[in-house]
C-alpha positions in Angstrom: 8.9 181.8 135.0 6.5 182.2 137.8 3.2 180.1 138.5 4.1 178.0 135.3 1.9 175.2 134.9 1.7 172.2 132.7 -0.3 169.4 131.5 0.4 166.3 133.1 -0.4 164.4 129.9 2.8 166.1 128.3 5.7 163.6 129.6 8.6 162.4 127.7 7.5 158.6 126.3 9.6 156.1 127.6 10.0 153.0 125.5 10.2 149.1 125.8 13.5 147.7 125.6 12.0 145.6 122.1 10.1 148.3 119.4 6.6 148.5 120.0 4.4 149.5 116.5 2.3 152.3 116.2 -1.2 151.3 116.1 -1.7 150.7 112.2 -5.4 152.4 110.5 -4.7 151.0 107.1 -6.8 148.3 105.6 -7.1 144.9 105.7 -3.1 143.6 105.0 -2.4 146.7 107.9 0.0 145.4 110.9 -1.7 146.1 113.9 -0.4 146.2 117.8 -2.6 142.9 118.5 -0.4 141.5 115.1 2.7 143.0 117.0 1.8 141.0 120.4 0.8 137.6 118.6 4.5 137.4 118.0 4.9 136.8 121.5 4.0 133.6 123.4 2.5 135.1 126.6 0.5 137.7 125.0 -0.1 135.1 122.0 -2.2 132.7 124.7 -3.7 135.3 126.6 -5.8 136.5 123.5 -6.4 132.8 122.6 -8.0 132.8 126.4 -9.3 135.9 127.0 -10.9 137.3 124.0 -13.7 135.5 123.1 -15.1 135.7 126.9 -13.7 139.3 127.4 -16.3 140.4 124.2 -19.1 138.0 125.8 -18.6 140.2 128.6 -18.6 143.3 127.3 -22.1 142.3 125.4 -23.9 140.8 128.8 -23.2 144.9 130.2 -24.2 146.2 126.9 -20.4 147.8 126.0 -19.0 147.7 122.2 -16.3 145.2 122.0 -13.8 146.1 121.5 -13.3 149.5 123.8 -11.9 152.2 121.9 -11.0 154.3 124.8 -9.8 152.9 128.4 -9.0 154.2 131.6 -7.5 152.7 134.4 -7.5 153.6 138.2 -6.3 152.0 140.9 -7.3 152.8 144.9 -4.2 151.4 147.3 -6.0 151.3 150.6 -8.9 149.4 149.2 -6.9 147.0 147.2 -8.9 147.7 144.1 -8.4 148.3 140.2 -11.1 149.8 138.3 -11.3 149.8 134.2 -13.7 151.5 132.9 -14.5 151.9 129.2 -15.8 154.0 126.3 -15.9 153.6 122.0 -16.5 158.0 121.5 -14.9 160.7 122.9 -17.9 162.5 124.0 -19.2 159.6 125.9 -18.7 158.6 129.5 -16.7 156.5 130.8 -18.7 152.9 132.3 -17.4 150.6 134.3 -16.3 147.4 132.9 -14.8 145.3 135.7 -12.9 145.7 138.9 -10.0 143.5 140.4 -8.3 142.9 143.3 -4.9 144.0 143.7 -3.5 141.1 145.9 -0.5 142.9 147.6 0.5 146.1 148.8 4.0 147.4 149.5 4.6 151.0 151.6 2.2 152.7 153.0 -0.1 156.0 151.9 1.5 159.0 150.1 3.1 159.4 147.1 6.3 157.9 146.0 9.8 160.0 146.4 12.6 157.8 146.6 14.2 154.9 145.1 14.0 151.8 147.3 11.2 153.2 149.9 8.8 150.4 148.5 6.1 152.6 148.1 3.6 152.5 145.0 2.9 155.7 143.5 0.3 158.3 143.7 -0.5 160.3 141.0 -1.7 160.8 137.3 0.4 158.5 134.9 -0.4 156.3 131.8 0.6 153.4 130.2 4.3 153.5 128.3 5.3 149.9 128.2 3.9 146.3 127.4 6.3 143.5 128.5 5.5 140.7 127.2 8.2 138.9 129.0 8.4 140.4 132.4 9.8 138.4 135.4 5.9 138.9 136.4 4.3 137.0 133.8 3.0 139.4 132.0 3.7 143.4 132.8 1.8 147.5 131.6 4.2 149.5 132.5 3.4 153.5 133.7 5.5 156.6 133.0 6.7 157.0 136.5 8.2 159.4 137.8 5.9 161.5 136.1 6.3 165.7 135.8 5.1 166.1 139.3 7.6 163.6 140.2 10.5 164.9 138.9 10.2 168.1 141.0 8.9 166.9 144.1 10.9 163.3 144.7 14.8 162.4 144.9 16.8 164.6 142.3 19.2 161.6 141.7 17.4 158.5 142.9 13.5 159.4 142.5 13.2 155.3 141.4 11.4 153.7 138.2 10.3 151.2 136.8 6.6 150.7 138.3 4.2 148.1 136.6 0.4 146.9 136.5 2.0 143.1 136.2 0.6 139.5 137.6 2.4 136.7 140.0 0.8 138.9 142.9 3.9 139.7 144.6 5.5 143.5 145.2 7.9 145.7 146.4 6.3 148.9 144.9 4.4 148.3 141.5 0.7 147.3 141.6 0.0 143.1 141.1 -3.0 141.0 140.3 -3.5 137.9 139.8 -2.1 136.2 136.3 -5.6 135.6 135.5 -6.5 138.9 135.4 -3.2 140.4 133.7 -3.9 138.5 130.5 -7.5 140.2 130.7 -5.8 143.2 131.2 -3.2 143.1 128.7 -5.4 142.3 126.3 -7.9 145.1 127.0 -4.8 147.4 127.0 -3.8 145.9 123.9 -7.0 146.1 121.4 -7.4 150.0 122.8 -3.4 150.7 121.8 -4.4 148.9 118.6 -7.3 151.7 117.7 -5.3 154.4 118.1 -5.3 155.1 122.0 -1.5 155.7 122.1 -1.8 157.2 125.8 -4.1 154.9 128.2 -4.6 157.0 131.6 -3.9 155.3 135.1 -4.9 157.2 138.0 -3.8 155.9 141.6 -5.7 157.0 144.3 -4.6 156.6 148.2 -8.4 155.4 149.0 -11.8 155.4 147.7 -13.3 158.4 148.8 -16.7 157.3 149.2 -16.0 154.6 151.6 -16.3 155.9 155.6 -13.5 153.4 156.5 -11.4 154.6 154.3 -11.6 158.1 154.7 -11.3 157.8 158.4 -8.1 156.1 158.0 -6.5 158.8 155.6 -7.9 161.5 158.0 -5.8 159.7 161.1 -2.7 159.3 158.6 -2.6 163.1 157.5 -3.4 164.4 160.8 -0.2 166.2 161.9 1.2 165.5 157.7 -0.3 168.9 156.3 2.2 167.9 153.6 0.5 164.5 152.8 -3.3 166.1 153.3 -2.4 168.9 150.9 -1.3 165.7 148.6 -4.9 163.9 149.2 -7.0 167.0 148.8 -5.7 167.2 145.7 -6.1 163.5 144.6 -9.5 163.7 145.7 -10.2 166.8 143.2 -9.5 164.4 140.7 -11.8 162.0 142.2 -15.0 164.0 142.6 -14.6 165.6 139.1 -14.5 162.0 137.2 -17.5 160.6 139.9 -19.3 163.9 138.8 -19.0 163.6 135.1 -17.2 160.2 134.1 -14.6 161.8 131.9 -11.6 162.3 132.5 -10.6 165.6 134.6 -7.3 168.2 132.9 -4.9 167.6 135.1 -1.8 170.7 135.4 0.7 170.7 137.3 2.0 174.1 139.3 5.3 175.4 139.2 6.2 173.8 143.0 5.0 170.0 141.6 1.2 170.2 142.6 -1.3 168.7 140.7 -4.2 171.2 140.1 -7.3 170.0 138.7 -9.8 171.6 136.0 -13.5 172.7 137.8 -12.3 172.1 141.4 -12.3 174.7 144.7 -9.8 177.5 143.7 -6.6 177.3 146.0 -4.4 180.3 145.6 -1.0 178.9 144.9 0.8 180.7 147.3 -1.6 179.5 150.3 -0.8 176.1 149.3 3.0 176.4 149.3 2.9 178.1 153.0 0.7 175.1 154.3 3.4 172.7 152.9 6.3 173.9 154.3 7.8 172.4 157.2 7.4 174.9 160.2 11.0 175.2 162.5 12.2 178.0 164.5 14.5 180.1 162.5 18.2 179.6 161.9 20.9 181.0 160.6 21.8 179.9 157.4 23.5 180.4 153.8 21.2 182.2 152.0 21.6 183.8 148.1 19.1 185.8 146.2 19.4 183.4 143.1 17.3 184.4 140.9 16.4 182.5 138.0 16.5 178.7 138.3 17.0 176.4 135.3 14.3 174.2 134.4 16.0 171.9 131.8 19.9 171.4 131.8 22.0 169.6 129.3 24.3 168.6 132.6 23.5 168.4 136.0 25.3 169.9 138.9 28.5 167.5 139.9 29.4 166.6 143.3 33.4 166.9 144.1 34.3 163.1 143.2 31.0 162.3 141.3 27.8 161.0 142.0 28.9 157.7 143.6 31.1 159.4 146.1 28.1 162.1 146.8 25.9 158.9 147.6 28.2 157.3 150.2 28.8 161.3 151.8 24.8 160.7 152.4 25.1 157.4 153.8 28.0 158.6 155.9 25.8 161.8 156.7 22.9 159.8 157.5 24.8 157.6 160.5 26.7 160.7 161.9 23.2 162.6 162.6 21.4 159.8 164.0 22.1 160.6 167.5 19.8 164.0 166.3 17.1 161.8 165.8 13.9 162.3 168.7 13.6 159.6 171.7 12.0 156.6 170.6 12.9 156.8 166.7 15.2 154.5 165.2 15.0 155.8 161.7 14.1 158.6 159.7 13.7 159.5 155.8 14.7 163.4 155.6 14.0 165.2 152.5 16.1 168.6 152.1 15.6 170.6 149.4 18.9 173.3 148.0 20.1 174.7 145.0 23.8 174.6 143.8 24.2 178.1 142.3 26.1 178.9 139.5 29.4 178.8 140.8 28.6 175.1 142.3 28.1 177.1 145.7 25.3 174.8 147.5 22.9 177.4 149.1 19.2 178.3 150.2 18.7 175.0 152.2 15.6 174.1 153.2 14.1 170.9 154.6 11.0 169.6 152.7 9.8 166.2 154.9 10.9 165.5 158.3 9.4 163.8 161.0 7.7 165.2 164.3 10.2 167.1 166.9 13.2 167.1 164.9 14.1 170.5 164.3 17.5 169.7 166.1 18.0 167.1 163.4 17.1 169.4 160.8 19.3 171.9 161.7 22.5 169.7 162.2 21.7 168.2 158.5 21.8 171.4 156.6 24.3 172.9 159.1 26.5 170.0 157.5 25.5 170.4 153.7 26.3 173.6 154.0 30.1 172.7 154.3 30.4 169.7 151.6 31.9 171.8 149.6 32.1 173.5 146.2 30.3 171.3 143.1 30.5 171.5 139.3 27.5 173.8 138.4 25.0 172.5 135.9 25.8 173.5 132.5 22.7 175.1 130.0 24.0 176.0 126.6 27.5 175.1 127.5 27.2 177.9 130.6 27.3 177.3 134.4 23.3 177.6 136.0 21.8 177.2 139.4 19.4 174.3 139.2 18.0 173.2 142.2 18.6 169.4 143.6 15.8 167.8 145.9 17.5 164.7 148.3 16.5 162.0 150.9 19.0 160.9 153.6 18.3 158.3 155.3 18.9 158.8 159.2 19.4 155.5 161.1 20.5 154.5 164.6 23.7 152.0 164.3 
């Protein structure tokens, strides 16, 4: 279907590894989520810690203890995390406290591959407590999300991104464990009322500090890819600065994140802007038509997926001598579809780096003879379903 769009609150729920209890509404013999954590040690001290000064905080700002509804966003550049807080629907949000994330892994932009230490950009919320991570205490978040899913690595888009303490990272966002027991437990008392989906929104920058937006403006100068990204994050932004709730998020058939009240951007403008200008070459092309969405089995490289992950690695090292003057290594995201009779066509390259259109070329030129794959299967019948990949091009 074209220009289909979705919410980004509607994401498959991905559970701890030990059960987790709905938030109980029964009366006073009811097993609540706070009940449920109790049985843990870590969670078990930090409410013996935390509570009783986390509700003398909330009543030196004025704020009903505890907060019903909670929302959570994070700005990487600035190093901050925000919660802010609310007890009715039709209130707006305040701000209870900010903390200091105290390390940072990757740089700006959104995450797209396993293992490219990056923390996430985006719209996610909170699908997991841990009360025994390797982190003292963890809130896990539903990465990859929707947008995720269509715009990252088909086979290796990562997971497994946490809010968690010990302030060290390769990729998820840490405090200190200090402030992770006053998070949990904030996290925990508005799961116990009923908030079954607490928002976290991470931001590349505050967009109200000059520093900050200087610096994003210098990163996404020749990235239109990464400033179409920002523009949209900072929709998001303005909307919850303007009215403290929480903006709709929907995501557009190509991955985007549109938000509700922001400048109208005709779809199709936005996908020209993104795509990765080089001069034009001859190859295999198909008119496809229809692509599957959902598959109950994904396309099949010949030998199988671990085979189709060392072809990339081999791919990667053979190219390299593509690569521009002066770069040792590159991350190239290609974009093609294995049609219905596991043909791979319609290659495209989605992320590059500056002046490689040699590169480029040589990568799909090669793709285009890996051969034949086991389509992906819908219904027990053979699909095209399009596959998004990174290689990684490096200099021996």
């Amino acid at each position: 279907m074209k220009n289909l769009i979705i919410f980004v609150f509607i994401f498959s729920i991905a559970f701890a590894a030990t059960a987790q209890p709905s938030p109980s509404k029964g009366g006073s013999n009811s097993y609540s989520f706070i009940d449920y954590q109790k049985n843990f040690p870590r969670p078990s001290e930090a409410l013996l810690k935390k509570q009783d000064t986390l509700q003398k905080q909330f009543e030196a700002q004025k704020l009903k203890w505890p907060a019903k509804y909670m929302y959570i966003r994070s700005f990487k550049y600035d190093s901050q995390l925000e919660v802010w807080v609310k007890n009715d629907i039709k209130d707006k949000f305040q701000l209870f406290k900010t903390y200091k994330v105290c390390a940072l892994a990757g740089t700006l932009g959104p995450k797209r591959m396993e293992g490219d230490y990056q923390v996430p950009e985006g719209f996610y919320y909170i699908n997991e407590f841990n009360p025994r991570s390797n982190y003292y205490l963890s809130l896990g978040l539903n990465y990859p999300n929707a947008s995720d899913r269509i715009l990252s690595d088909s086979l290796r888009p990562g997971s497994a991104i946490y809010i968690h303490g010990s302030c060290v990272t390769v990729g998820c966002i840490p405090i200190t464990d200090q402030q992770i027991d006053e998070l949990y437990v904030l996290a925990a008392f508005s799961k116990s009322q009923g908030q079954d989906f607490i928002p976290v929104h991470i931001f590349p920058i505050r967009f109200d500090k000059d520093k900050s937006v200087k610096y994003l403006e210098t990163l996404t100068k020749d990235d239109q890819r990464l400033k179409n990204f920002a523009d949209q994050m900072k929709d998001a932004y303005d909307y919850f600065e303007k009215y403290k709730q929480l903006p709709v998020v929907l995501i557009g058939e190509k991955g985007e994140y549109i938000i509700n009240d922001a400048p109208p951007r005709k779809v199709k403008e936005l996908i020209e802007e993104t795509k990765v200008k080089r001069p034009p070459v001859v190859h295999r092309t198909r008119n496809v038509g229809e692509l599957a969405e959902a598959v109950h089995q994904w396309p099949v490289f010949p030998g199988g997926g671990d085979v189709f992950m060392n072809y990339l690695d081999k791919l990667g090292k053979e190219v390299a001598s593509y690569l521009p003057k002066g770069i040792q290594k590159a991350y190239i995201q290609i974009e093609f579809i294995v049609d219905k009779d596991g043909v791979p066509v319609n290659f495209q390259i989605l992320k590059s780096i500056k002046d490689a259109e040699n590169l480029n070329d040589e990568l799909i030129s090669r793709m285009e003879n890996m051969g034949t794959w086991i389509p992906a299967l819908l219904h027990n019948k053979p699909v095209a379903k399009k596959m998004i990949q990174t290689i990684t091009v490096e200099r021996p």
